[in-house]
N, C-alpha and C positions, 0 to 999 in steps of 0.2 A: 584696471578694475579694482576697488577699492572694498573690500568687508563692512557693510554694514551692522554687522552685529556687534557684540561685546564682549563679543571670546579672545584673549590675549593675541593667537597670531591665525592668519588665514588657514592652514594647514588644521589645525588642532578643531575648525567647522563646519571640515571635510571629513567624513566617514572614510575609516579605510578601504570598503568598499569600494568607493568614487575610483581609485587609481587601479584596481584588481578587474580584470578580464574576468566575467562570467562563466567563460570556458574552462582556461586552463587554469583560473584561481591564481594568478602569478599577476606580478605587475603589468600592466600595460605595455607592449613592444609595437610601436609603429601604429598607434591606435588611430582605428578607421570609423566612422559615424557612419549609420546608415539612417534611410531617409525616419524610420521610427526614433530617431535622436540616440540610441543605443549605441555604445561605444566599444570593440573589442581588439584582438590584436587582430593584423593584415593574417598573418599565420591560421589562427583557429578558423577566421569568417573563410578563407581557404579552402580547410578541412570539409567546411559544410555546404560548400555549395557545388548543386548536384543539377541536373537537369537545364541550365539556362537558368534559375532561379534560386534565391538564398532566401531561409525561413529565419528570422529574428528566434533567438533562444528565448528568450522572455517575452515577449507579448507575442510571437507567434505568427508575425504578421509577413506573408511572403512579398517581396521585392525581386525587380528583373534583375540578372548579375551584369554589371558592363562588358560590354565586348572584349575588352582590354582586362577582364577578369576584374577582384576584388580590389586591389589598385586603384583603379576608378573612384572608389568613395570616397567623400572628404576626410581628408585629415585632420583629426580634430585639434588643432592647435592650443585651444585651451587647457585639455588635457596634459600637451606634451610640456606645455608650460608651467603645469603643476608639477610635473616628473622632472622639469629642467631643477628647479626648484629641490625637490626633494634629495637629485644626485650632491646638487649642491649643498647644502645641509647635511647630509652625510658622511660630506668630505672625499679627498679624491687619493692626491700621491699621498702616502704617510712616511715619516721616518722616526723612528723611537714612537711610534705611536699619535705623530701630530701631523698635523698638515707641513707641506712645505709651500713656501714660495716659488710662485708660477714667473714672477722676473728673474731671478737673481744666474738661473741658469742662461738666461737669454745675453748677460754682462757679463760670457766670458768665463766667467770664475770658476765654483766648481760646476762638475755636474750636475749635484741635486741643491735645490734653493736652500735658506735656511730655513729653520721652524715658523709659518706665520701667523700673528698677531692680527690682522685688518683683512678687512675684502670690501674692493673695490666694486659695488653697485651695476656699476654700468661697464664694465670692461667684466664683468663676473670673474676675476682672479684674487685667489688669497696672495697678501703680499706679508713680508717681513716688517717690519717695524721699520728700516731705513729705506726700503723700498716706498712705503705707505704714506712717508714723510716726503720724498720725491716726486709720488707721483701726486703728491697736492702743490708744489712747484712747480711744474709743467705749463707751458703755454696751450697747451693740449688737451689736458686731463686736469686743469685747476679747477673746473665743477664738474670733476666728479664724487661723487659721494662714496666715500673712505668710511667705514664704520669698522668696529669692534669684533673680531671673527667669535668669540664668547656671545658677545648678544645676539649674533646673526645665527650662530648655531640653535641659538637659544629660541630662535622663532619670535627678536623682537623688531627683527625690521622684513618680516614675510609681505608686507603688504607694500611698503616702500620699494623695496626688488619687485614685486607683481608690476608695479607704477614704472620701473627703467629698466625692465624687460623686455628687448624686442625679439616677434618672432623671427626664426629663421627662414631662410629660402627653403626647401627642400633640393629645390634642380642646381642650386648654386651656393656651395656652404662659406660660412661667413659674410652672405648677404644678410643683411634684414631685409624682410617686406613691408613696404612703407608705401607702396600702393595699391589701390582697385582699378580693374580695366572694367570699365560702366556693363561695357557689351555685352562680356565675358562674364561678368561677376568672377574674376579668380583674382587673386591677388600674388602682387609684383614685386619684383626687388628691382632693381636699378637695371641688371644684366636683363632679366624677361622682359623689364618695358622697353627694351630696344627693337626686340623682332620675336614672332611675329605682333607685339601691339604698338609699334609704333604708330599706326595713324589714328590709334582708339582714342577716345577721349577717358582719361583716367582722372583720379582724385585720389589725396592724401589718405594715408587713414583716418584720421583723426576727421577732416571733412566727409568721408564718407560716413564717418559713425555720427556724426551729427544730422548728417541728412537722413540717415533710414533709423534713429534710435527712434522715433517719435511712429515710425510705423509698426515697430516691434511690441513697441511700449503699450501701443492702441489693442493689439491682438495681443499680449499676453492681459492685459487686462478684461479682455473677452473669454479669453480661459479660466480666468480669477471668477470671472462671475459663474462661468460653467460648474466649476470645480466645486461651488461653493453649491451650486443647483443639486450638482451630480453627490455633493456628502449629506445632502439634508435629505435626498431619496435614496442613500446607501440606509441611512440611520432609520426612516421612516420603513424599510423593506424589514431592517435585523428585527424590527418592531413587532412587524407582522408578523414575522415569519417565528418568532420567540412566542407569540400569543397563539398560533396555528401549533407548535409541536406542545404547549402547554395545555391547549382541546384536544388532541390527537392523544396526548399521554391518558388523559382522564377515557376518553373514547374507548382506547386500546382497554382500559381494565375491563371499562362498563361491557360490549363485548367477549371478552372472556370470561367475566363471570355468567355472561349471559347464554353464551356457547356451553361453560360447563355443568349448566344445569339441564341444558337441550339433550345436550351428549349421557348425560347420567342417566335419562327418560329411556334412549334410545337402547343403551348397552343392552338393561336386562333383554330386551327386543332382539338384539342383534346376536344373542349368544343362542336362542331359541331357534331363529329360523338358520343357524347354523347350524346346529342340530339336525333339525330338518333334513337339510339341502344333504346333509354329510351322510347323514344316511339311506336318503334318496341315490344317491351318486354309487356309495358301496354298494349297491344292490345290481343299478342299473350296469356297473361294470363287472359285475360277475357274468351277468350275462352277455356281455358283448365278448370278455374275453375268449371266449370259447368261437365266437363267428371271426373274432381278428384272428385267430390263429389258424384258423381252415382258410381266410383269405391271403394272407400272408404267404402258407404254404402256395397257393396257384400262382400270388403274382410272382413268385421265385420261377415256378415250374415255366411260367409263362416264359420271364426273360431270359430265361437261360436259353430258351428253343430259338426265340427274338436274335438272341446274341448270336446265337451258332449258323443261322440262315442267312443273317448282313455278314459275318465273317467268310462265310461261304460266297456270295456273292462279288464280294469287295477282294477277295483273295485269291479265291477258285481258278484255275483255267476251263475254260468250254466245256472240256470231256468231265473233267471234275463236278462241276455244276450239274451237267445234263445227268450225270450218275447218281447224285443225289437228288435232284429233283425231286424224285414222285416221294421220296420217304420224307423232305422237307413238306413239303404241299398237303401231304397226307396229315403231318404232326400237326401243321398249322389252320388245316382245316378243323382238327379235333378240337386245337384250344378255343377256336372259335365259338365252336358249335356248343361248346363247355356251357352247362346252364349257371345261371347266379344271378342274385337280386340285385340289379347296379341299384347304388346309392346305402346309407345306414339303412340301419333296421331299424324298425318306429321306437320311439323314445319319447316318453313324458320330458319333456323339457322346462327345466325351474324356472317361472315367475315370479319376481320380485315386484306386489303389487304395494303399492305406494299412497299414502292419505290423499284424497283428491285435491285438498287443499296446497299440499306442495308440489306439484303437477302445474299449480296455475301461477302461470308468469309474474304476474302482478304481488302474489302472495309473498310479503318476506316475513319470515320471523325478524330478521335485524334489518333496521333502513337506518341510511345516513340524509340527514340535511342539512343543506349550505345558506350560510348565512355571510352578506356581506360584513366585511369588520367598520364596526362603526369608530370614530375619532374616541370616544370616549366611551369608556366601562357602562357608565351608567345609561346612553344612549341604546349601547347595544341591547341590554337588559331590557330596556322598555320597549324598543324594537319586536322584541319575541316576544316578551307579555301580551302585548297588543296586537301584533300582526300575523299572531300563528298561527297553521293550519288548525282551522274548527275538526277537520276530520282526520286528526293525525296528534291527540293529545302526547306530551310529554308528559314525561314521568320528575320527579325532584332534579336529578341527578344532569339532568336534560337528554334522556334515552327518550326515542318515538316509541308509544306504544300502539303495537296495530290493534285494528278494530277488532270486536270480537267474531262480527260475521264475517269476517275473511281467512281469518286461522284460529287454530283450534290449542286451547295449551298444550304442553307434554302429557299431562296428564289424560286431558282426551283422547290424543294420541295413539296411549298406548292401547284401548281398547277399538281400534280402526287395525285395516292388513294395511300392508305397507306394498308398495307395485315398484318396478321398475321391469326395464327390460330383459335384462341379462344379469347373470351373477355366476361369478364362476366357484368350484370346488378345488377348494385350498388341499392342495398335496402337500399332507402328512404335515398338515399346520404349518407351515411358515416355508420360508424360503431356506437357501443354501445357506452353512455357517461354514467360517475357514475352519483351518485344519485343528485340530486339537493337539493342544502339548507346543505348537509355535506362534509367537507373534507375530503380527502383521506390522512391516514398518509404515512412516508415511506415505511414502514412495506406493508401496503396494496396495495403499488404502482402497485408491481408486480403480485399479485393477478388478480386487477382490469383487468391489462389491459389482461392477458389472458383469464377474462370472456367474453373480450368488443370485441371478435372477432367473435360470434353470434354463430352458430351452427355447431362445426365442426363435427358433427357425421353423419350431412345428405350428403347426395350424391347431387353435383351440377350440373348444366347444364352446366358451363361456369367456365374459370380456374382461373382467374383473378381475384382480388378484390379490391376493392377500401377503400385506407385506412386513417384513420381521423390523423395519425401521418406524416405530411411533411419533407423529406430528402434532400430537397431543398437546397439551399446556401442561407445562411440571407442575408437579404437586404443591396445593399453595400451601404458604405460608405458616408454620404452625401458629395457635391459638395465642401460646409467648409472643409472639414479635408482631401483632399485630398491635399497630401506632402506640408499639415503644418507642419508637426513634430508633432503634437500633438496626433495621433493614436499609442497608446504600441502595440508592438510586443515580441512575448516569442520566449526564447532565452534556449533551453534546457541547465538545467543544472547537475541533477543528478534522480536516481530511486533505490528504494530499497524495499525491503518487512519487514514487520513489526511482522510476526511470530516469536516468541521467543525458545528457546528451551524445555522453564517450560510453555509452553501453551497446555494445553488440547484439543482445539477447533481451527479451521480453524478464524484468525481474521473476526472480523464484524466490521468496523470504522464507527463510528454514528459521532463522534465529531474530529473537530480539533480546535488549536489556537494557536497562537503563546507564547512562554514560555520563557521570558530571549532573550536575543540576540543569534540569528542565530541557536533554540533552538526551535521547536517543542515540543506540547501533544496531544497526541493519546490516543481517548474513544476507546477503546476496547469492546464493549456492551459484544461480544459473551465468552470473559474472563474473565469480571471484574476488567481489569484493566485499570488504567491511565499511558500509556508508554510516555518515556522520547527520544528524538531523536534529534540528529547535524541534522543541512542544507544538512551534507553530509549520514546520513543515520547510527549514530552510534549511539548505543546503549546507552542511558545514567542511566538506572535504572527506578523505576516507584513510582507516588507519591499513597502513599496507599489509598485505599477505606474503607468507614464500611463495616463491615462486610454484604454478602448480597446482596449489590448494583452492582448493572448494569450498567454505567454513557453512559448518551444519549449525551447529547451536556455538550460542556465543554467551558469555558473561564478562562482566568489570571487574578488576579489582583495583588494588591500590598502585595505581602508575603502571599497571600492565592490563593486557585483553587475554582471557583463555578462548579458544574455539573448538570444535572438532572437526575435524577434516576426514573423510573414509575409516580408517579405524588407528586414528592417533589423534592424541590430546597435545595441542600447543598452548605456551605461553609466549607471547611478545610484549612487549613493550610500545609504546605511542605510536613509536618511530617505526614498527614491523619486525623490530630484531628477534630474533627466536631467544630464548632464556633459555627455552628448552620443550623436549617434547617425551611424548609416552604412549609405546603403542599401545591399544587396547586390544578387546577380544574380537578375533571377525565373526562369533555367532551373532552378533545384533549388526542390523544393517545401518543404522545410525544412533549417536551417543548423547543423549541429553546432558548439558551443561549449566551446574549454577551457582552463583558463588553465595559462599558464606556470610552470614550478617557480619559479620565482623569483616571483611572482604581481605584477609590475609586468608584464605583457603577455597579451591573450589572443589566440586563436586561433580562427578562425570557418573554417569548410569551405565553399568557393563555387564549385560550375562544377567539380569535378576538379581543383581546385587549395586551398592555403591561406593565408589570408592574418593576417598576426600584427599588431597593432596595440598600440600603447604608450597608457597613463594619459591622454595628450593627446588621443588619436582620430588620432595622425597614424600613417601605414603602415608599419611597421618591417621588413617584407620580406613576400614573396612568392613560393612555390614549387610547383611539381606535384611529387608525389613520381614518383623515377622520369625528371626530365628533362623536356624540352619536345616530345621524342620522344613522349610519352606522353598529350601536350593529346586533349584528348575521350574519352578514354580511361579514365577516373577516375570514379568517385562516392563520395566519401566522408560517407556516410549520418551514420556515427558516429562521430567523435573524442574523442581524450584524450592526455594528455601523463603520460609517466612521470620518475621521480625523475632518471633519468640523462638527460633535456633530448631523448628523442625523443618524433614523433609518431607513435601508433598507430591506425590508423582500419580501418571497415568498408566495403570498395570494392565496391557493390554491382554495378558495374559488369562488372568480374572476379571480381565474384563469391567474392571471398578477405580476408584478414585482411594487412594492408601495415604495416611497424613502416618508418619514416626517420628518418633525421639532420636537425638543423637547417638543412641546408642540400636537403633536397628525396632524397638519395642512400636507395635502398633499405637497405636491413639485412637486410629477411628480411620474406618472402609468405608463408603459406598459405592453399593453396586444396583440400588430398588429403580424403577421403573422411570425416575426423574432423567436416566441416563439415553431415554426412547429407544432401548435398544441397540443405541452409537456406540465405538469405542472409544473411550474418552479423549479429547485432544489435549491442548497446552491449557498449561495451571499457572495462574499468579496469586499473589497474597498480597493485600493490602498491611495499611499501617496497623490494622486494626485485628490482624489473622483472618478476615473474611478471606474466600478461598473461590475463585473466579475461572470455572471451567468452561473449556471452547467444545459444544458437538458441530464437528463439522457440519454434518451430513442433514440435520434440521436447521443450518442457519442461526445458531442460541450460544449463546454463554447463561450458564447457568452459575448459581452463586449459592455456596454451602457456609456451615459458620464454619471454625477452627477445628473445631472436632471432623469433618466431613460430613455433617449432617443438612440436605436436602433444605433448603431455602423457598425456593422458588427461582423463574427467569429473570435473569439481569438484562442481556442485550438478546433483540430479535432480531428479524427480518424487517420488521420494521422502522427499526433501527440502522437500516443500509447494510447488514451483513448478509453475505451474499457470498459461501464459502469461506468463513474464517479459517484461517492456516496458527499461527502461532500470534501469543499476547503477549506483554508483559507490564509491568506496574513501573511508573516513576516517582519518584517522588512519598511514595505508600498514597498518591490520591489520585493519578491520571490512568486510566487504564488503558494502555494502546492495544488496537487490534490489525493484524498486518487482514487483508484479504488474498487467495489466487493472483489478482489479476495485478499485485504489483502495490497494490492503493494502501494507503495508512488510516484508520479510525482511532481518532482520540476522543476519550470520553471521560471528563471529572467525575470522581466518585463520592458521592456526598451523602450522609444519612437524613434521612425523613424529618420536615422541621418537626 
């Protein structure tokens, strides 16, 4: 097989890829094809198959396992032809650092050959210079081709050795195979065509590749045409699907502006008949308390008489029993006889009466319509001009406007009751908050909040609750930054999952940071590893951990990784070596990590304060943001450092978002209602200081300037965030988002044309 192309030697227009096992990222060892054409070693395709059947790692595709185990698949020959190839070119025995000659030991003399000069093509041995001159005198070997071991290392005769290559046996080393048994399709050496194929009818190779190239040739060129089908409907789909999230973006605002002028009608509304309900409610449970508490007392008196009569029964002997009797029978006919109203006492029950017009199915304030996409802009355009709903006008912007006799504006609104079913009474306004005076780490995030929903075992009056987490739209945009240009917009770019094949556990991503150019690192808490990943989602290998460790938060620096691990700060190196480590404080349950724009120092979060540490492990300062006014007062969950040398963290403490100077000095807090009530999660900074916060618990990243000042929403739900965990920036323009369940979100950050 000969190279087509115009690359100097066949190796150099082969990816290194091509010879690396998908598995174990190692060279090829005894590499096996399965029927999806996927190539890996005998060993990992081993590892993986489970039930009678092997799932391809890359296309996913299951196959049945041979009886005879993994073994069974073809050997891919060509492969090993390449790796025959490569040992070769990297040379074998050395002495002083050169090859030796593979004759010179065979003639007796010394042990090892001299230093060689040539390699012989078709015998694949480096020979010495008067070896290499003998063996072109041979009745034997006088055509074989003797070349220059210089050029040959050099990759200038790779394709000439491809051409006087033959494969080897497997079942019999030192054969070549230089037949096909027709029947069989397996191919032969001299030894195997003896038994069992002697009576088969075989062919050369070289005649069998002439009779079946021309069938190969017909169906890869059926794939050629597919291939070419299947990219012109890849590109026609990015098309669509680019032109659907570009309506969907515009959608999304029209929508929310449109919601928040619905919502603004309804507030004043909604703080009045709360009023209301709240004072209804206080009234009516002043009087009830007074009947729970005289009920209370009987069902106690009840059960206890209950409890002492089964205990009697269940325990008693004959004489026992019969002796209590008449005072048991007696007590229990009393409680019987006991008068009381079964059920509550009558009770005005709140109505929440509702416009009739939202009541009615058909009624929406917001409707969406679907329009096929037309080949061309301007097609589509004329499309809706022409053929749109008479009864269903659009507005500029192309919002449907309903009719007027079917809903009523906000305005009208507010002069209509409003109905519904049920509505419950908010106890003592909002739900549970943690504790005061301690943070909450991630870990207990989720804890917390499903203790903080009060008592879901008892039975309510009312169906409704009133909840301390807002789902609201953050505050827009101040009146400055409207179509300055200066507000970033994400611009999807790619998503991928970060489960491995050698992972035991469902990922947990505690940490990211950017690693090398366009080059993510992924803390893996729940595996122990530190993963390596492209912009685009490719697997690069992983930088080792000690033995043991967990790694929480992670940062780059220059030729080494810091992580945290339970309550100690490591430094390693590529390779995993420790440099060294530093315990930290065990009052915080985990340590935010991030290195310095200059990336000779990083920066660990401990206690309400943070501490900066240099390449050495030794302490380069130490500050609380905020002064020492402020000691115990701090939790800084999540850190990061932006371009202009401050630090940005998430104070779970106050519960707010804290930007400082190197020196500990505020800059600028938020903590106003753009937060919906969340404790703030992970922070990143662009190239530009924008300042990119994750709330969990509404599905948002939210985006402040440098100062910490309230933006508006950067990424939503509808955006595919679904539980965001931790971010970080690459590059100052890609903003990765890790989610719970493992999955990675990249989004370019680009400002408004």
């Amino acid at each position: 097989m000969v190279s087509q192309g115009s690359s100097p030697s066949l190796l150099e227009a082969l990816s290194s890829d091509f010879l690396a096992c998908k598995i174990c990222l190692e060279q090829l060892q005894v590499p096996k094809t399965l029927p999806c054409l996927h190539t890996y070693c005998q060993d990992c395709l081993a590892q993986l198959a489970e039930g009678g059947r092997l799932r391809c790692p890359e296309c996913r595709e299951s196959v049945p396992l041979p009886p005879t185990g993994v073994a069974a698949f073809k050997t891919n020959f060509f492969v090993n032809g390449l790796l025959d190839l490569v040992k070769a070119r990297a040379g074998g025995d050395l002495r002083a650092g050169k090859p030796a000659c593979a004759l010179c030991p065979l003639m007796g003399g010394a042990s090892a050959g001299g230093p060689a000069t040539a390699r012989c093509l078709d015998c694949a041995d480096d020979l010495c210079q008067a070896c290499a001159d003998g063996h072109r005198c041979t009745r034997q070997t006088h055509s074989h081709r003797v070349v220059d071991l210089v050029g040959y290392r050099a990759g200038w005769y790779d394709e000439e050795a491809r051409e006087r290559q033959a494969a080897q046996c497997p079942q019999h080393p030192g054969e070549a195979l230089r037949f096909l048994c027709q029947p069989c399709s397996q191919l032969l050496c001299r030894e195997c065509r003896l038994d069992p194929h002697l009576d088969h009818p075989c062919l050369p190779l070289a005649e069998a590749v002439r009779a079946r190239r021309p069938g190969l040739e017909e169906l890869l060129a059926g794939v050629d045409n597919n291939l070419a089908e299947l990219e012109a409907t890849r590109l026609a789909e990015k098309e669509a699907l680019t032109r659907l999230r570009e309506q969907a973006s515009k959608v999304v605002t029209q929508v929310e502006e449109a919601a928040e002028r619905v919502l603004r009608a309804l507030l004043a509304q909604k703080q009045e008949v709360l009023g209301q309900l709240r004072a209804h409610v206080e009234a009516a449970e002043e009087a009830a308390r007074e009947r729970l508490g005289e009920l209370e007392g009987r069902e106690q008196v009840a059960r206890e008489a209950a409890a002492f009569a089964r205990r009697v029964l269940s325990l008693g002997r004959e004489a026992e029993i019969l002796s209590l009797e008449g005072a048991i029978a007696q007590r229990l006919r009393q409680l019987q006889g006991c008068p009381w109203v079964p059920g509550p006492a009558p009770c005005q029950l709140p109505q929440l009466e509702l416009h009739p017009g939202l009541l009615d199915k058909n009624c929406h304030l917001l409707r969406l319509s679907f329009e096929k996409q037309q080949p061309q802009d301007s097609e589509k355009d004329g499309a809706r001009s022409e053929g749109g709903d008479a009864t269903q006008p659009q507005s500029r912007d192309g919002v449907q406007t309903p009719d007027k006799d079917r809903a009523q504006t906000p305005q009208e609104d507010e002069a209509q009751p409003l109905k519904a079913e049920r509505a419950e009474t908010p106890e003592d306004d909002g739900a549970k908050t943690p504790k005061e005076g301690r943070a909450q780490t991630p870990q207990e995030d989720g804890g917390t909040q499903a203790r903080g929903g009060g008592r879901s075992n008892k039975k309510r009056k009312f169906k409704g609750r009133l909840k301390s987490i807002s789902r609201e739209p953050s505050p827009a945009p101040g009146p400055n930054l409207e179509g300055s240009g200066l507000l970033p917009r994400p611009i999807f770019f790619c998503t991928f999952p970060t489960r491995m094949p050698g992972d035991k556990r469902a990922p947990r991503i505690t940490g990211l940071c950017p690693f090398g150019s366009r080059e993510i690192l992924v803390a893996d808490e729940q595996n122990r590893a530190l993963k390596r990943f492209s912009l685009n989602g490719d697997y690069r290998g992983a930088v080792p951990v000690p033995e043991g460790c967990s790694p929480c938060s992670v940062a780059a620096l220059q030729d080494a990784v810091a992580f945290s691990a339970a309550a100690r700060l490591y430094l390693i190196n590529h390779n995993g070596e420790v440099q060294w480590r530093r315990a930290l404080s065990l009052c915080q349950a985990s340590h935010a990590v991030a290195a310095m724009p200059s990336g000779d120092r990083v920066a660990v979060s401990v206690s309400g304060h943070v501490e900066v540490y240099n390449m050495e492990g030794s302490l380069a300062t130490r500050f609380i943001p905020g002064g020492k006014a402020n000691r115990g007062l701090r939790a800084l969950v999540f850190l990061t450092t932006s371009p202009q040398g401050h630090f940005v963290g998430s104070d779970w403490q106050q519960n707010s978002l804290v930007v400082c100077d190197g020196l500990g000095q505020v800059v600028g807090e938020y903590r106003g209602p753009g937060l919906h009530g969340c404790q703030p999660g992970s922070v990143s900074v662009d190239k530009k200081g924008y300042i990119f916060l994750t709330l969990r618990e509404v599905n948002k990243v939210v985006i402040l300037d440098p100062k910490g000042s309230l933006l508006g929403d950067f990424l939503t739900a509808y955006h595919g965030l679904e539980k965001p965990r931790v971010t970080t920036m690459v590059d100052g323009r890609y903003l990765v988002v890790s989610l719970s369940n493992g999955t990675i979100h990249v989004f370019r950050v680009r400002p408004l044309d």
